[in-house]
C-alpha positions in Angstrom: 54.6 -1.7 11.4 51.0 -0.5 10.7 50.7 3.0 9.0 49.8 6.2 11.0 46.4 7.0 9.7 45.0 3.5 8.2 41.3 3.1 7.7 39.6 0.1 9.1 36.0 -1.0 8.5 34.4 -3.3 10.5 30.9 -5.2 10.8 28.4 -4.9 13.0 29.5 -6.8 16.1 33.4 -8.1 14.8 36.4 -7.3 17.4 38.3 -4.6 17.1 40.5 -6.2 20.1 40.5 -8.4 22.5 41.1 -8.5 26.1 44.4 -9.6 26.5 46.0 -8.7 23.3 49.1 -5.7 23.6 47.5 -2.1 22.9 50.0 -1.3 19.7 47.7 1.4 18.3 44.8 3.9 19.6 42.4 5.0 17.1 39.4 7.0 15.9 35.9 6.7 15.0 35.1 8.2 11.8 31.7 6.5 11.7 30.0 4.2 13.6 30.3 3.0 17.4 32.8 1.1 19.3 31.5 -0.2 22.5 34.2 -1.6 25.1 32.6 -4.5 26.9 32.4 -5.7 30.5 34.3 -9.3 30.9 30.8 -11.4 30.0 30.9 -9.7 26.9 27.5 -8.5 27.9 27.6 -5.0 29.2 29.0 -1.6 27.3 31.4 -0.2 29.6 32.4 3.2 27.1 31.0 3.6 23.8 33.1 5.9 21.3 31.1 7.8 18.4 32.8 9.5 15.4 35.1 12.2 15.9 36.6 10.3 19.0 39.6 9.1 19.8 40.2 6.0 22.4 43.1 4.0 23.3 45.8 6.3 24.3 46.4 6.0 27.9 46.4 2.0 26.7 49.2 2.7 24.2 51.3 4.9 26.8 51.1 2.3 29.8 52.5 -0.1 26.8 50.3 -2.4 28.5 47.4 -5.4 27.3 43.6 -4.1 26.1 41.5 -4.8 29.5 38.7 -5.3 27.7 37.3 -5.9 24.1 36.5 -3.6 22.3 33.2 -4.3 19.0 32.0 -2.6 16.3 28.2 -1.4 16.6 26.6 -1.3 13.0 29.3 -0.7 10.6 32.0 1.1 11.7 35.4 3.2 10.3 38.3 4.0 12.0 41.6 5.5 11.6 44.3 3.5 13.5 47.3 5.0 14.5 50.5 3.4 15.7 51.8 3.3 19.0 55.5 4.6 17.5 53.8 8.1 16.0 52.7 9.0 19.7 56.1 7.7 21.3 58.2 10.0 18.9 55.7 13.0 19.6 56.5 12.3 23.6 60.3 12.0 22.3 60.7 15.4 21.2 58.3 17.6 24.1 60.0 19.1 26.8 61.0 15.8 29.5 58.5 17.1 32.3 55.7 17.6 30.3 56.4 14.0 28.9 56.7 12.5 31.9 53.8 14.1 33.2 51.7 12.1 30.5 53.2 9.0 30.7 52.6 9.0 34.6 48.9 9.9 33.8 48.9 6.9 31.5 50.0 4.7 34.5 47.0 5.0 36.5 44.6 4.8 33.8 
């Protein structure tokens, strides 16, 4: 299991993810971009700067990455596991946790 709160660096241009692959964690930009491309690989379809967070509704539809997702310049990131957010849902009150896992659905 990856560790809530890891750092990852990337270059300028690696993947982050891939369309396809299983959202396990969502994350946040501490420096840097990440820009989630159209299906050409061509076209930024969101950009996330530092002090952002992206991939939640991902994580909560336990669903794949619809796009992929690259670093512009260099960028860090905290990752955070999948389970951490689970277990937060786990112990709120059931309607308010349903309510965000339903939200998640039709992202």
């Amino acid at each position: 299991m990856v560790q809530n709160n890891e750092e990852i660096r990337l270059f300028h241009g690696e993947a982050l993810f891939r369309a396809g692959q299983m959202a396990h964690e969502f994350y946040m930009v501490n420096s840097g971009a990440i820009y989630v491309l159209d299906e050409k690989g061509i076209i930024a379809l969101k950009q996330f700067f530092a002090g952002e967070l992206f991939g939640i509704p991902e994580v909560l539809a336990k669903g794949p990455w619809a796009n992929t997702a690259i670093a512009n310049g260099v960028t860090v990131l905290k990752r955070f596991d999948a389970s951490h957010l689970f277990r937060s849902l786990d112990e709120m009150p059931t309607h308010q946790s349903d309510f965000i896992r339903h939200i998640a659905r039709l992202a």
